[in-house]
N, C-alpha and C positions, 0 to 999 in steps of 0.2 A: 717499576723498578728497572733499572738499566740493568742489561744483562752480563755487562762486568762486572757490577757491585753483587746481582746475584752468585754468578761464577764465584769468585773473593770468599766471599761469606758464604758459601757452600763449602769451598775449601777449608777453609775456615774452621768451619763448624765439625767436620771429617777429620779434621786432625786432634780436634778436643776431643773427638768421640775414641778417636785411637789411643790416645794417652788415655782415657779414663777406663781403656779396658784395659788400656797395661796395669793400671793400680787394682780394678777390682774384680776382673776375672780370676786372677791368679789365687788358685784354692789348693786346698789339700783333698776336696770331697771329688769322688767318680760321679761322674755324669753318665748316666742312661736312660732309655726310654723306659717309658713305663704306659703300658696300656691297661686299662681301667674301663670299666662300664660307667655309663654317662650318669646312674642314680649315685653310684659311689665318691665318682668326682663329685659330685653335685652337695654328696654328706660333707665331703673332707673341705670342701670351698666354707662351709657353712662352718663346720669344728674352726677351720682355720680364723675365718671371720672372729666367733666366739671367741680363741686365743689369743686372738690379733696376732698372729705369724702369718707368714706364707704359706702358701698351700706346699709349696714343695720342705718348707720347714715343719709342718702340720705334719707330714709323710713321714718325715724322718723322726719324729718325736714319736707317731706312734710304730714304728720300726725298732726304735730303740726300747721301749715300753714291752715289746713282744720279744726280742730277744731276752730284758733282762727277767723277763716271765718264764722262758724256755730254761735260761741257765741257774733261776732259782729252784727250777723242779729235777733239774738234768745233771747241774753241774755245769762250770766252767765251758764253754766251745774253746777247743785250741783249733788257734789258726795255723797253719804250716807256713813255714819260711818260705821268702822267693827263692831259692835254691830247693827247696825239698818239693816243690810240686813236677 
């Protein structure tokens, strides 16, 4: 391949990749790390597999599962305002 047609279509392809993160990065959900022991990922890959979700949607289902566990035995969690923290 000539290395201007690669150059081109390098570009190219860099600018499709930067438009298609403008359309599907753009979330409402927080991003953070999350460290895990390698058996536990290893479960959650497998539930997810099972679900056919993503592992990081696998996460959040059983996240959400656990809170609405907590607030049915607890009660409601009030979250505090961005101004009252």
């Amino acid at each position: 391949m000539n290395l201007d047609i690669f150059l081109i279509s390098f570009y190219d392809c860099s600018e499709i990749i930067k438009k298609s993160e403008e359309l599907f990065v753009a979330t409402d959900k927080r991003q953070f790390t999350l460290r895990i022991q390698d058996d536990t990922y290893e479960k959650m890959r497998f539930l997810a597999y099972v679900e056919r979700r993503s592992i990081a949607m696998e996460i959040e289902t059983a996240m959400l599962a656990y809170i609405a566990n907590y607030e049915n035995r607890h009660g409601p969690i009030q979250i505090p305002e961005a101004s009252e923290e």
